[in-house]
Structure formats: C-alpha cells, structure tokens
N, C-alpha and C positions, 0 to 999 in steps of 0.2 A: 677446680670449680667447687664453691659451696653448694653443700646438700639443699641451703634454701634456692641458692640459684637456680638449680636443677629441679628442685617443686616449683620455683614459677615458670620456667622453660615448660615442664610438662603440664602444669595447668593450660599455660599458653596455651599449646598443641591439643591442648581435649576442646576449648573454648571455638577453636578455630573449626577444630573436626566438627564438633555439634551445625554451628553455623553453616559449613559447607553442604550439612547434608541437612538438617530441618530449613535452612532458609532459604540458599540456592538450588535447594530438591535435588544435588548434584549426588551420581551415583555411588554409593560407599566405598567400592575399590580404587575411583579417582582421586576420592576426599583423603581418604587412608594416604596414598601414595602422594601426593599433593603435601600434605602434612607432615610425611616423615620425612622427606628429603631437607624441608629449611630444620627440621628439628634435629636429623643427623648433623649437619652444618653446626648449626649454634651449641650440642654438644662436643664441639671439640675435631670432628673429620674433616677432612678437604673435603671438595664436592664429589671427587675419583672416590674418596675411602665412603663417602655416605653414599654415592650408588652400589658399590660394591658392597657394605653391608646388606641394603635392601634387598641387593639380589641375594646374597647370601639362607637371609633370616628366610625369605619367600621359599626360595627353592629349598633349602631342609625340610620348613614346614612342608611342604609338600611332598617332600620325598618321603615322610614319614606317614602322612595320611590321605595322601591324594588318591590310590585306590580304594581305600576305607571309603570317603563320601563316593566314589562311584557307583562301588556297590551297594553304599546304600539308598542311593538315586532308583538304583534296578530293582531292589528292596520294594522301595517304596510306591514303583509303577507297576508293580506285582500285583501289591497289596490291593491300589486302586482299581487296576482291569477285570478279578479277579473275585472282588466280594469279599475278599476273608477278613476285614475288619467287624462284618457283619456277625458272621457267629461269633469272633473274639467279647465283640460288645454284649452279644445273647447271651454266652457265656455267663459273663457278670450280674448280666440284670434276673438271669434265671438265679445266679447265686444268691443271693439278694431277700428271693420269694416274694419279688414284690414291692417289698418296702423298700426305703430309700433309696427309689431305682435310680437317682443323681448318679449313685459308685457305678453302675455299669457303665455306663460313658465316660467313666474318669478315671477307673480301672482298667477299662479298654485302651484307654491314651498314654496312661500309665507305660503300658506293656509298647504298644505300638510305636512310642517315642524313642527305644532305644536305638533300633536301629533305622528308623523311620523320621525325616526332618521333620521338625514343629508345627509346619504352618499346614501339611500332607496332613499330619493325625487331628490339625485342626478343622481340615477342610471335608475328611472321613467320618468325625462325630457330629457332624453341624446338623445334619439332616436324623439322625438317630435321637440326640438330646432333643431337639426340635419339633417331634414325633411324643419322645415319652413325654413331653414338659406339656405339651396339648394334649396329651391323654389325662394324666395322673394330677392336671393343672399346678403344676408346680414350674416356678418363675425363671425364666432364663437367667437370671442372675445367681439362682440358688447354679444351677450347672454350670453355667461358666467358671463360678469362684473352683469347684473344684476338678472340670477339667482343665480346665488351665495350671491349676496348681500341681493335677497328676500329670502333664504331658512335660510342663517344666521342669521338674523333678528329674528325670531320668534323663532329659537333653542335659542336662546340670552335673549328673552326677556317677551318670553311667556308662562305661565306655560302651561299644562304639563312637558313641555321639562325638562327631570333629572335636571338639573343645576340649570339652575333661579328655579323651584321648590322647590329645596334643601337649596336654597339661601333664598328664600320667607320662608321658615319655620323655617330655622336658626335667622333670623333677625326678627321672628316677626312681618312680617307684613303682611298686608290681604291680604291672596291670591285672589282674586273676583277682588279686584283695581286692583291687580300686572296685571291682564289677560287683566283687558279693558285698562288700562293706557299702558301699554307694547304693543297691538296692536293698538291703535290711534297712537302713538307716535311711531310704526315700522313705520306704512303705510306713515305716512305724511314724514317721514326719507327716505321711499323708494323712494317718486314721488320727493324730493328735490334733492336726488341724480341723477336720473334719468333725469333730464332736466338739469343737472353742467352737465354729462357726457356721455351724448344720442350718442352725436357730435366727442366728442372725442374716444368715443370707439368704433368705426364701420369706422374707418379710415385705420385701416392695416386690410385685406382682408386675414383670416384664413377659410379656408376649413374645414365641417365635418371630421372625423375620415374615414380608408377606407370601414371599413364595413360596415356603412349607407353611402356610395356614391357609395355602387354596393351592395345596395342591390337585389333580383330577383325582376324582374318588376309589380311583381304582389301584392309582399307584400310590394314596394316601395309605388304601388298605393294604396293600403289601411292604410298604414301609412298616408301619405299624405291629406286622406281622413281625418282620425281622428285629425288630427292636427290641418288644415284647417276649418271643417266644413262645405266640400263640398261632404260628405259620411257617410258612418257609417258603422264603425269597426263592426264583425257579433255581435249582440245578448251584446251588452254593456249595464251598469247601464244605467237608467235617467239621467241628472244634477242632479237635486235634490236628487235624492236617493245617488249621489256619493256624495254629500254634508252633509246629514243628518249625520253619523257618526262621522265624522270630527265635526262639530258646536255643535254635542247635548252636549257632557261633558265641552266644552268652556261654552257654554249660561247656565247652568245648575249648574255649580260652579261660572260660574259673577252674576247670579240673584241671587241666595242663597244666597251670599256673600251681597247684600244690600238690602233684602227681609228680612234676619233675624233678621236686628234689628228694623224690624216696630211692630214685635210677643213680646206677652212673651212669656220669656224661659222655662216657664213651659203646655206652649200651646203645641196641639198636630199639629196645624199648622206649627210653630215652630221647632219641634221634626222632619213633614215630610220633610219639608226645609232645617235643615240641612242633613239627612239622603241623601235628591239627590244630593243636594250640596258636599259633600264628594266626595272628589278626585278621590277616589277605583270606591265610587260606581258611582260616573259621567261617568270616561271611561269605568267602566263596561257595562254600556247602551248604550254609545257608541260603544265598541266591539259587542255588541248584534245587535246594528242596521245594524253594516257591515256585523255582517254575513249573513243577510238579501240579500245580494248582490245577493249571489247566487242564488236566488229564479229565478226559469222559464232561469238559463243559467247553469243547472244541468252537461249536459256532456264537456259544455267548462271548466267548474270548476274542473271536474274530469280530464280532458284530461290535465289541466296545471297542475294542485298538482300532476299528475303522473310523468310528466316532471322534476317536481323539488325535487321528492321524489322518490328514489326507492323504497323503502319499500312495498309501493300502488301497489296490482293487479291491473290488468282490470279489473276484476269486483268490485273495491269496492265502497262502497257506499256513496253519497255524504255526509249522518252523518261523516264518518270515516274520510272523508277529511277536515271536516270543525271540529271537535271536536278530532281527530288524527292529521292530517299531520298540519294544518295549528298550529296548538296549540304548538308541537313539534318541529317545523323547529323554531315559535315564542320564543322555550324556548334556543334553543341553538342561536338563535340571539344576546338574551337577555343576554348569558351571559358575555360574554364583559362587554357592558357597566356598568353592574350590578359591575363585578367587579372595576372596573374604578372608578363608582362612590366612590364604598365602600371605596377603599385603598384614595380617593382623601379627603374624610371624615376623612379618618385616619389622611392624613399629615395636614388636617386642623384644626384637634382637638387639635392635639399635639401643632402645633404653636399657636393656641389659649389658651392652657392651659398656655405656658412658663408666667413667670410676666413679662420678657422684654418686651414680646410685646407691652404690655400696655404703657410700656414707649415711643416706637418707636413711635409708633400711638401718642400720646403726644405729643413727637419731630415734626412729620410731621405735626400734627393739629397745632405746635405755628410757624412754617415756615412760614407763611402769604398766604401759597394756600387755596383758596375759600374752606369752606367745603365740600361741593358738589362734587368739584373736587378731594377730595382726593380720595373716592372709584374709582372714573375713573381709574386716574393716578394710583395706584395699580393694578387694574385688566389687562388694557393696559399692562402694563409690566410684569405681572405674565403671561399675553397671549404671550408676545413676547420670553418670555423664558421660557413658557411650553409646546406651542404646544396645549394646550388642553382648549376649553371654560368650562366645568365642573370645571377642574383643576384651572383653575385661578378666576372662580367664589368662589369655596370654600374655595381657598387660601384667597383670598381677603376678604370675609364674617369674617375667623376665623380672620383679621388684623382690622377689621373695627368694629367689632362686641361691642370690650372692650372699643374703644372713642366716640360710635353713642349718649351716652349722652353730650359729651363736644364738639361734632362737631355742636349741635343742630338744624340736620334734621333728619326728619321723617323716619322710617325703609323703608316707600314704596319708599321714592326718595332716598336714599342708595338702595335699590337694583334694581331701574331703571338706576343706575348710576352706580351699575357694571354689571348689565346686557348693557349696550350701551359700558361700555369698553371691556368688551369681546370679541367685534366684530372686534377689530383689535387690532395688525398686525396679518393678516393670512399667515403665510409662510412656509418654510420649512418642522418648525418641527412639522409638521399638518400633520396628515396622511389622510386629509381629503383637505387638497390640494394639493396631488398628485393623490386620488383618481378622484379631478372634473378635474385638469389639464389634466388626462388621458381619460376622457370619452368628455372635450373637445377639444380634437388637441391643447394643448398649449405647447407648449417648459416651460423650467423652466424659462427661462427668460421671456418669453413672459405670464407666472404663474404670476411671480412677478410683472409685469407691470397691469393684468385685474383682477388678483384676489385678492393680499396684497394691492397695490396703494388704490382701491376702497373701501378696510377693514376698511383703516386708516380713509379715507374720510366718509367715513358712521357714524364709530365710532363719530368723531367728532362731524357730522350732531345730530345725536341722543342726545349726550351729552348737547350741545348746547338747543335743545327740552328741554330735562327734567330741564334741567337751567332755562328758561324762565317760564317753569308749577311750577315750585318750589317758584320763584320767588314770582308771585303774587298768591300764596297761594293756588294751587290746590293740592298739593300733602302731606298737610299737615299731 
C-alpha cells in the first residue's frame, strides 16, 4: 500500500470518528471501536487478524496502565471527599500575597492534574476561582485561560497521567526523566504564557456562573475564606498533608528512575529501588497517604461520602467509607477512561502494525521538517481532529514509533514532543471543553477565544522548550 493510500485510509477513519461522536452523540469507546475494525480491514487484515489486533492493542494498553488510572480514580475521590485541594489552592494564592491571585487556582490545577483526571481538577477549582474572581473582580476569562492551561500541562506532559504514561512506555523511554523533564518544561511553559497573556486575558469582564454569585451568605463566607487564606474551612487537611499524596509517587518514581543506575542490579538496594519506584506501587503509597486525609475529620468524611453515595447508612463506619464508597465510586470513574485508553490502544496498534505507515513516517521524515517537529506536528493535528489528548497521544506514538531510528532523536524528546503537541487545539470536539466552558461562564465563542487560542499558544511555548533542551544535548 502507498503511504498516500494510507493518509487517506486514516483521514478517512479520523472523519468518521469526528462524525460518530459530534453528530450521532454516539459514546467514544463505540465510535473508537466501530472505526477501527473497517480501518484494520482496509489496511490490509482479514476481519480474524483485525479483531485479534484490536484485542491485542486494547489489552496491552491496559495491562500497562489500567491500574495506574484506578488508582488514580481513588486519588482523585480522596481529594474530593476530603478538602485537600482547598489548602493546595490557599497555598498558592497566600504564595502570591495577594496579587495575581489567577496563579493560585492554576497553580493548584497545575499540581492536582497529575495524578488527578482533568475534568476532577476542573470541577475542584470552579468554585475557588469563582469566589476569588468576585472578590478581587477580576474576569472568568482571565482564570480560565490559565487554569486550563495549568491543568493541561501536566495531563499532557506528566506521567502518571494515562496518556503521556502510555506514550512513555510505548516509546521506550525513561519514565523518571519523562516526570522531571515534562514538569520543568510545563512550569517554565506556564509562567511564559502567563506574562504573553496576563494583559490580554482579563480585558473582557465575564462574571462567575449564577450559583456561586448567590451563593447563601454564610457558605459564600467560608468559601471565601478558604480561597483567600483569611479563614479556614471547618477541620481541613494541613498543606502539607494535602501535598504529601500528590508528590510521594512523583518523587518516588523520579528518584528510582536515576538512583537505579548508581546499584547493581543484583543488590538488594537495587531490588528496593525499583520495587518503590514502580508506578503501581508508587501511587499505591500515594493512595495510602491520602487516605490518611481522613484522620481526626471522621464524621466530615462520613457526612460527604454519604452525600455522594447512597448506598452509606448513618451509621456507617469510616473503614466502609474510605475502603467501600470511596474505592467504588473510584471504580466506576475509572471506567471510562480505562475504556478510552484501551480502544485508543487498539486504533494505535492497528495503525502501527499497517507497513504503510512506516513509509508515511519516511515521507514526512525526508519533507525537510525538523525532526523534532515532526511528532509535534502529528499530535497537534490528531488533537485537532480527535478531540482527545490520550487519542492523539497514542495515535501519534503508534506513527512516530517505526521512524524514531531515522528521525535520530531520543525516545524522551519524542514524547516531550507529543506530550507539548497534545496540548492544542483544544476545541469543540473536547468533551472537556464544554465541561470547563460550563463551569466557567464562557459562551462557545468566548470557549474559543480563552481556552483553544491559549491551547495553541502553549503548545507552541512548550514545543519550542523541548527544542532548545534538545538542542544542546539535555535530552539525549
């Protein structure tokens, strides 16, 4: 098969996808799977070898990270039952002193996104940004542009997060660098964005949503309180203690990752190194530390899991809630994206098995675009017709994966480089920008203007970063 044949096959296939899921509102892991079976077909498989890929691509991917999103499902109904994004955000906005208290809620999301899904850290700062943006009158749009852009960042570019994980594992390269190299290179991405567009995004005056602008006066003021850091919300985490879960499986998997090769491999230092360094068992210690949360705030923890759970008596007992409800609401989170990933595995496997590909990738490596650039430029554009950062992470992995010897850069800076294309455009066919456009006051137009415009420009930002580290030889 010709390489062009094989770009319009997979045009095809992204055309159809779009369609199945913006027109017939039909669910993503149908449309996904729906899609890849005629496209395994037409590249080249009997219909036996294109289910058997499918199955294939799905169950790897999953066996490589399907406990990673569970735990970070648990992560993440921690975080919620428990308060602690609250001081994480006080944190910031005390760091701050005040001024451009935007960075606390975007710095909070920042932190919160890695091991925490997108729409979870989206759904955590809504009411905190919401609060300071009616204090300090300063416009939902000025917050949105950059919490959205700190919460994307690190789903984009920092493992745990499913995607760049899956992409870190597919490609080979060390997951320990992918974590510190993916957040030096978010952070410094964020604060460059962030002084281009400080000015420009808090120019049209958007109001909170109406439910936090009436809220009851009582629970306005201990919002306000906890936002600010002129109160405190009843009986909440530490800092610190809100911090510790979040960082222990980051710090725990970067240090293993350049600790193990000072051992022999046959030492038991060695042995314990990579043991905590392992991804399972990193956010496993992590999820242990959160549940810690709960400690000495017994009946607020009962009182919300009751809330959020029917199932829960009055009487039942804080075990039941933190090893029952929280564990089970975590599994039915989880399963989404579990499926998402899996079938996103599948369309990636299948495209990576066809032998056109290989030629594409060829094609595009003797075009004269920079090496570097090409996983960009793929991921960019699988995000712009997917909708989905997973989706066009792994699409782009299974294209990039067959010429990363003849493009001759490093597996880390290929997946720093579709982890930073992933991050734009964010538009439409993002269910995760209608979910933040909703929680903050934007119109779709006014979507397109503080949340895609700023996608694009980030992306770039970032791109541009791992260009230069690559350059003079850090990413080798």
């Amino acid at each position: 098969m010709l390489p062009s044949t094989f770009l319009l096959i997979l045009i095809g296939a992204v055309v159809f996808l779009m369609f199945f899921i913006l027109k017939l509102k039909m669910n993503p892991v149908l449309a996904i799977l729906l899609v890849t079976i005629p496209l395994a077909i037409l590249l080249g498989n009997s219909p036996a070898e294109a289910i058997e890929a499918i199955n294939q691509g799905f169950g790897a991917t999953l066996t490589s990270i399907g406990i990673v999103i569970i735990l970070g499902s648990i992560m993440a109904v921690i975080v919620q039952d428990t308060g602690a994004a609250i001081p994480i955000a006080n944190f910031f906005v005390k760091l701050v002193r005040g001024k451009n208290v935007e960075l606390g809620p975007a710095l909070a999301g920042y932190i919160l996104s890695i091991p925490v899904f997108g729409d979870i850290t989206t759904l955590l700062m809504a009411p905190i940004a919401s609060t300071l943006a009616q204090k300090h009158k300063i416009s939902m749009a000025k917050m949105a542009v950059f919490i959205c852009v700190g919460l994307n960042i690190t789903h984009a570019l920092v493992p745990p997060t499913p995607g760049i994980l899956a992409v870190t594992l597919q490609m080979g390269a060390d997951l320990g660098r992918v974590i510190l190299f993916g957040s030096v290179i978010g952070i410094i991405g964020f604060f460059i964005l962030y002084f281009l567009l400080r000015d420009w995004s808090g120019k049209e005056m958007i109001q909170p949503i109406k439910e936090y602008l009436e809220l009851p006066e009582e629970l306005a003021g201990k919002q306000e309180q906890a936002a600010t850091g002129e109160g405190v919300l009843d009986n909440l985490p530490s800092t610190f203690h809100s911090f510790l879960p979040l960082f222990l499986p980051v710090i725990l998997i970067t240090v293993a990752s350049f600790m193990k090769v000072s051992f022999d491999p046959q030492s038991t230092a060695y042995t314990i190194i990579t043991f905590l360094g392992d991804r399972v068992i990193a956010l496993l210690i992590g999820v242990a530390a959160a549940m810690t949360l709960a400690i000495g705030r017994m009946e607020k923890v009962k009182a919300i899991a009751r809330k959020n759970d029917s199932r829960l008596r009055e009487d039942c007992s804080l075990l039941e809630c933190i090893f029952g409800s929280w564990v089970t609401r975590a599994l039915q989170m989880a399963v989404l994206p579990l499926l998402i990933t899996g079938m996103g595995g599948a369309f990636g496997r299948v495209l990576a098995a066809a032998p056109a590909a290989g030629g594409l990738a060829e094609t595009i490596a003797a075009s004269g675009i920079p090496a570097l650039a090409i996983p960009w430029v793929i991921t960019m554009a699988m995000m712009a017709c997917l909708g989905s950062m997973t989706m066009a992470q792994l699409t782009s992995a299974a294209l990039v994966l067959p010429i990363l010897p003849s493009l001759g850069i490093s597996p880390l800076a290929a997946v720093l480089a579709i982890g930073a294309g992933a991050i734009g455009p964010n538009h439409v066919n993002n269910s995760g920008f209608w979910v933040f456009s909703g929680f903050y006051n934007l119109n779709p137009k006014q979507a397109l203007k503080y949340i895609t415009f700023p996608s694009v420009v980030m992306s770039i930002i970032l791109f541009a970063i791992v260009f230069v580290l690559n350059s003079i030889g850090l990413l080798g």
